[in-house]
LUMLO-108349 format. One record per residue: residue in one letter; x negated, y negated, z negated of N, C-alpha, C in turn. Coordinates in steps of 0.2 Angstrom, whole numbers, plus 5000, padded with zeros to 4 digits. Atoms other than C-alpha are relative to their C-alpha. Example, Ala and Ser with C-alpha at 12.3 -4.5 7.8 and 13.67 -1.06 7.14 Angstrom:
% residues 2
a499650065000493850224961499649945000
s500450065001493250054964500449954997
This chain:
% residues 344
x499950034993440644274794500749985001
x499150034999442444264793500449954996
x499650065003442744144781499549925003
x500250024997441444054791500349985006
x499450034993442544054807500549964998
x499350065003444043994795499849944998
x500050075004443143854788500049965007
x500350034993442543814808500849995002
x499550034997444343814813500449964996
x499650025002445043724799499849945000
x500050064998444043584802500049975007
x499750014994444443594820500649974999
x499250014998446243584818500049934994
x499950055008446043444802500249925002
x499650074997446243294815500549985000
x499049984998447743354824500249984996
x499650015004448443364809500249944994
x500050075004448043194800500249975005
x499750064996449043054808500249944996
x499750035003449142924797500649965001
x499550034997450042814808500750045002
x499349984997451242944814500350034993
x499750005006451442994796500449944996
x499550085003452042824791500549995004
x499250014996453242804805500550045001
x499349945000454242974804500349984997
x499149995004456042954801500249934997
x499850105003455842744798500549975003
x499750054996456842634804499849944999
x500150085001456142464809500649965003
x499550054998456942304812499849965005
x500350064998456842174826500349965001
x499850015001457242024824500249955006
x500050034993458041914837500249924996
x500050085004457941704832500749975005
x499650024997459441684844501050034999
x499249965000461541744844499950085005
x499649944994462041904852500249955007
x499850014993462141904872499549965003
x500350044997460941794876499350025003
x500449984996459441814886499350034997
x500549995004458141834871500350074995
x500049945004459341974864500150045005
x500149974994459442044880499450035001
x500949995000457442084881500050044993
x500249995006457542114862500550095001
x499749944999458942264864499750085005
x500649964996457942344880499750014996
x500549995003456642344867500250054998
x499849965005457542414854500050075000
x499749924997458142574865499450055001
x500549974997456542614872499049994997
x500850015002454842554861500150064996
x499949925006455242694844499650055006
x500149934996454942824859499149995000
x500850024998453042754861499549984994
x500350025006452742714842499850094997
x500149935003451842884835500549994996
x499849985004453142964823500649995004
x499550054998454442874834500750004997
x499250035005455542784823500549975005
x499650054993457142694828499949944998
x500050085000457142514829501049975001
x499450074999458842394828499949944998
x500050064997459142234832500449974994
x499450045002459742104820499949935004
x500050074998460241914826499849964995
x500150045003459641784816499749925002
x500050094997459941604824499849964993
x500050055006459441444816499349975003
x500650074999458441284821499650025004
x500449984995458041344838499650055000
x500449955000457341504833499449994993
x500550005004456441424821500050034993
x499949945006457141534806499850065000
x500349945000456441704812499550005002
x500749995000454841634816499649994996
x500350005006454541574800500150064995
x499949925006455441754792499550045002
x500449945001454241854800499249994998
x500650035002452641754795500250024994
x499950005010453241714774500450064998
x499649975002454641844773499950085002
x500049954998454541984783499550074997
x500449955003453842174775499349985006
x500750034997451742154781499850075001
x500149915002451842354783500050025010
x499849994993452242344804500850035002
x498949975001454242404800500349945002
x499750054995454742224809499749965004
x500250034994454742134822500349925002
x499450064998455341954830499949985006
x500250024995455441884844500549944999
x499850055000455841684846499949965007
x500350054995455641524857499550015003
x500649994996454341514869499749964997
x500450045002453941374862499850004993
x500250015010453841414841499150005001
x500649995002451941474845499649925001
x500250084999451541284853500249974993
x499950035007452341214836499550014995
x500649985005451141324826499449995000
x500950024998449541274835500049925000
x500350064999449841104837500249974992
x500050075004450641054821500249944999
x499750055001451540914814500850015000
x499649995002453040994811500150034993
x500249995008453340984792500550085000
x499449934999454841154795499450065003
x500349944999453541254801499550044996
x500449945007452841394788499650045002
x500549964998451741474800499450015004
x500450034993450041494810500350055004
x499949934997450441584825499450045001
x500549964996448741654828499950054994
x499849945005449041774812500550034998
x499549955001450441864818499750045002
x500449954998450142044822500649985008
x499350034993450741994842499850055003
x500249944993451042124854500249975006
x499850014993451642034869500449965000
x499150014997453041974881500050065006
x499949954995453942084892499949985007
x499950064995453941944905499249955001
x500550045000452441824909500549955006
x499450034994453941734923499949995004
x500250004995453041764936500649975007
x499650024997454641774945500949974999
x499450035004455541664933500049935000
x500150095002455741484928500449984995
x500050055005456241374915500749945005
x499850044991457741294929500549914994
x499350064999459141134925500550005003
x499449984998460641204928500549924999
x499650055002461941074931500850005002
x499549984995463741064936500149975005
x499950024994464341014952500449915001
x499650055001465540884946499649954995
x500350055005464140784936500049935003
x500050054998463940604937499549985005
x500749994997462240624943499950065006
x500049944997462340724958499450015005
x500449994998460640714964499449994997
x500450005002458840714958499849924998
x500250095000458640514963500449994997
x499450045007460240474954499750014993
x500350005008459540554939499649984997
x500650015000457940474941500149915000
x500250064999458340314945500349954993
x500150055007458140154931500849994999
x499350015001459940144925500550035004
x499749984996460640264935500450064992
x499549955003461840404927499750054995
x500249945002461440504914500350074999
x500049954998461440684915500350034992
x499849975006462340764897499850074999
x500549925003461440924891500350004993
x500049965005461941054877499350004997
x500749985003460341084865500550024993
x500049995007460241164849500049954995
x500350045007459241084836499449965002
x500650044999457740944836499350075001
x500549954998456141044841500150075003
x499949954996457041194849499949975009
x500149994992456641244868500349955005
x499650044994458141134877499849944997
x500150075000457740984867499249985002
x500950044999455840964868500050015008
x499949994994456041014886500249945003
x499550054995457440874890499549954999
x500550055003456240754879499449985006
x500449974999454840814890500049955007
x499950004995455540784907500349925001
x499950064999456340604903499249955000
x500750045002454440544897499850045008
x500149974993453840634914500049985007
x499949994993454640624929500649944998
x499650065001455940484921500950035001
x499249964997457640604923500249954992
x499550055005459140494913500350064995
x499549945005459740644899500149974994
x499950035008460440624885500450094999
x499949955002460640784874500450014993
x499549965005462240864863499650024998
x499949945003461540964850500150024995
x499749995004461941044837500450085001
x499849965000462641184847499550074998
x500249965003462341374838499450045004
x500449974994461641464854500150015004
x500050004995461541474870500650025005
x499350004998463141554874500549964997
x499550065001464041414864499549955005
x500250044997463041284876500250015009
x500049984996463341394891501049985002
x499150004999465241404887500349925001
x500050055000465041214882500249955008
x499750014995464741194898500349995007
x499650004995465841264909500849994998
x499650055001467141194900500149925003
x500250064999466441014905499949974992
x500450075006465940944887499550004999
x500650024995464340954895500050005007
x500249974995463440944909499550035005
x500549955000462141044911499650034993
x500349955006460841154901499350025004
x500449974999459141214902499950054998
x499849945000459041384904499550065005
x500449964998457841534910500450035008
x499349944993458441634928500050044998
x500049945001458041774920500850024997
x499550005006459341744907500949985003
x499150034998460741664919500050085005
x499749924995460541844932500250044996
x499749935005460741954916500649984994
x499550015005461941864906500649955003
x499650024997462841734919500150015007
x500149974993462741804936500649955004
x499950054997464141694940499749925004
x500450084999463041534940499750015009
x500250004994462241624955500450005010
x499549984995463841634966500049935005
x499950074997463641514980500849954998
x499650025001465341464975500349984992
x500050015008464941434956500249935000
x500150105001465241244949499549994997
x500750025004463441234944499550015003
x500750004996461741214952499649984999
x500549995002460041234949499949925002
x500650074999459241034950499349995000
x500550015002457641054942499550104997
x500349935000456241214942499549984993
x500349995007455241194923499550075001
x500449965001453941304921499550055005
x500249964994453341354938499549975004
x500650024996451841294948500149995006
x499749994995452641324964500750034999
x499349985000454541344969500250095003
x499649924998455341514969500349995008
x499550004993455841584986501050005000
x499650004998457541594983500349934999
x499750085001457741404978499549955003
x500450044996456741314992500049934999
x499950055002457441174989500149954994
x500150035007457441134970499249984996
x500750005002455841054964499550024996
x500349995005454641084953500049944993
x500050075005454240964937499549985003
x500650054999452640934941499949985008
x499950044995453040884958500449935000
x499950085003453840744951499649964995
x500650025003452640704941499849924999
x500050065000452640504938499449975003
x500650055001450740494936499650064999
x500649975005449140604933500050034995
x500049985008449240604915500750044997
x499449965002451140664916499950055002
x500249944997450640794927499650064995
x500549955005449240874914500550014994
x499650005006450540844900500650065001
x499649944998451840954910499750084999
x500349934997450641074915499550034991
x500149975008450041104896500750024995
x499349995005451841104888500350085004
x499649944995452241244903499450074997
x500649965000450641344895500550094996
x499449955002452041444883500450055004
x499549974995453141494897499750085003
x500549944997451741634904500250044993
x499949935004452241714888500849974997
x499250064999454141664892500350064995
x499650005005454741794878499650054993
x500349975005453441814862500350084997
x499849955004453641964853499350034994
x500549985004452642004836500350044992
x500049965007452442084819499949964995
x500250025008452042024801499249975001
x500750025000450341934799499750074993
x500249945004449242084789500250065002
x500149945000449742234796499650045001
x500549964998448542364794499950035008
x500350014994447242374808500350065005
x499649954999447842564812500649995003
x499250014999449642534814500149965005
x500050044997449442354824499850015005
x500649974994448142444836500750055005
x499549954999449542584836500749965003
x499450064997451042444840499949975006
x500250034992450142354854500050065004
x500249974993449642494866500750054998
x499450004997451442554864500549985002
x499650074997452042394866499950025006
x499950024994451342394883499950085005
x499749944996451542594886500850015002
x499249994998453342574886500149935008
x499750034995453342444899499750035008
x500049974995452642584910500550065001
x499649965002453942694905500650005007
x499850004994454942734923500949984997
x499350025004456742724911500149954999
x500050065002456242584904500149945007
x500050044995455942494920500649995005
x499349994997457542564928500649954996
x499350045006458642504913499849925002
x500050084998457842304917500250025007
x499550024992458342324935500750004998
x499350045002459942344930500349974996
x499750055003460042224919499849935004
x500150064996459142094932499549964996
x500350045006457842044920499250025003
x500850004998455942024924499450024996
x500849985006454542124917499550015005
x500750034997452942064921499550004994
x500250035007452242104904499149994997
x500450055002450841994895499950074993
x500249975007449842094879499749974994
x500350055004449042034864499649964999
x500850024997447342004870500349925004
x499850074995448541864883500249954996
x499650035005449441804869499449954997
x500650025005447941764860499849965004
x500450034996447041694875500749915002
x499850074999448541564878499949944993
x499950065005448641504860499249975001
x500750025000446641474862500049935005
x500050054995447041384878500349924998
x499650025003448441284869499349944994
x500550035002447141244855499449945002
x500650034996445741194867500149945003
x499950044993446741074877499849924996
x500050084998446440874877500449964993
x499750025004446740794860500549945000
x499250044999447840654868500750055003
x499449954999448740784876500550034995
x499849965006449140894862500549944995
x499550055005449840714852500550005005
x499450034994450840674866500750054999
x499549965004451740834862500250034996
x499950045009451740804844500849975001
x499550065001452740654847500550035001
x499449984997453940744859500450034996
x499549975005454340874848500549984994
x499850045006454540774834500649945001
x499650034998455740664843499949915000
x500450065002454540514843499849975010
């Protein structure tokens, strides 16, 4: 009888004490990887991560951040597809727009599908963000119609690299709404663009608000030499910039209107974050729902207040659901920003 009760409790306790998943993450250190420099609004998000997801991962490992810029991000979105361990021990986070690249294709530099990463989310969907056109005060074009009209002033913009976020955007909004830009790039990242800027060897930038209240809080001072022109990614205008329109209220034409409103599809998961393609099912399962238990984490939501940063966050299931939508859309559309990215 008593070695009957010990067999009944040992396979009681036999659960508890198997945790595959939390046996593989004791005492690991993973990696995340950020497709941008230090400082910027994408290492900003990545770093919050870094301090606070481990605590929600069984076994809870630590996480550090490396940077790894290059081609718009688009070097650490191709390392976590081809390169990166396929075990759930990294992470990355890039452009808003690499997953757009990956679904639609036609860019020979890109090495990956997106809909075969292990994706846990954004922390953000931008509800109460945008995608803005920051410009300085002293530019040639000091109004929307100047910038708009057939020979009127061009507007000089900082960009990275061909197919990164600020040029296919600038691309975007010239074919659109008819704005006169012409785009720098070449610069590394964002805070060399930003710096660019307020130097005057540009004059302007596109740029998140999240990213200007947590890493340039100046821009916001009634008394900055810079201002918001144009609202990107937003359906409606933010209360606090009444006056700044949106893209698609610019809109040329119908067909530009749908073209905008597909390219803005990205934005709702305004700051990807995924894993390796193949991570066992266990582990990937285990990674998403503490992806989005940390962003109920009352610490964690303190620490973005005081960085001024928007969490609104988006899960795998959403992620998955925009790349479908992304696919699904209108095959002249989809060419159209082909061409854009492509620089055609």
């Amino acid at each position: 009888m008593k070695r009957l009760a010990f067999l009944i409790a040992l396979c009681a306790a036999a659960p508890a004490l198997a945790d595959p998943v939390e046996d593989f993450y004791k005492g690991k250190q993973l990696q995340l990887v950020v497709g941008y420099g230090p400082g910027g609004g994408y290492d900003v998000y990545a770093r919050l991560t870094a301090r606070f997801f481990g605590n929600h991962i069984p076994g809870k490992p630590t996480i550090v951040v490396q940077n790894m810029p290059g081609a718009g991000s688009l070097r650490a979105a191709n390392w976590i597809y081809t390169n990166a361990p396929k075990d759930g021990t990294a992470f990355a986070t890039f452009a808003r727009n690499m997953p757009m690249m990956g679904v639609l294709g036609g860019n020979p530099n890109v090495q990956f599908d997106a809909r075969k990463w292990t994706w846990l989310g954004s922390p953000t969907s931008a509800q109460d963000d945008g995608y803005f056109l920051w410009v300085r005060k002293d530019a040639k074009a000091q109004t929307l119609d100047d910038a708009r009209r057939p020979g009127g002033p061009e507007i000089i913009l900082g960009g990275t690299s061909e197919g990164s976020t600020d040029t296919d955007v600038a691309a975007l909004m010239k074919k659109t709404i008819g704005l006169n830009l012409r785009v720098v790039a070449g610069y590394p990242d964002g805070n060399a663009m930003s710096l660019a800027m307020e130097r005057g060897e540009v004059e302007g930038r596109f740029i998140g608000l999240s990213a200007v209240a947590s890493t340039l809080p100046g821009w916001l001072k009634p008394d900055a030499n810079v201002r918001p022109m144009l609202q990107f990614a937003r359906a409606t205008r933010l209360k606090q910039f009444p006056d700044v329109p949106t893209a698609r209220e610019l809109a040329k034409d119908e067909q530009s209107r749908k073209l905008i409103e597909l390219a803005e599809i990205p934005y709702l998961l305004s700051r990807p974050l995924v894993s390796a393609p193949g991570v066992p099912a266990d582990r990937a399962k285990a990674l998403q729902k503490a992806y989005m238990d940390m962003m109920k984490d009352p610490e964690f939501m303190a620490e973005a207040a005081k960085l001024r940063i928007d969490i609104s966050p988006l899960g795998a299931d959403d992620a998955l659901k925009m790349l479908d939508a992304l696919a699904n859309a209108p095959d002249d559309l989809k060419e159209e920003i082909r061409k854009l990215q492509s620089g055609g």
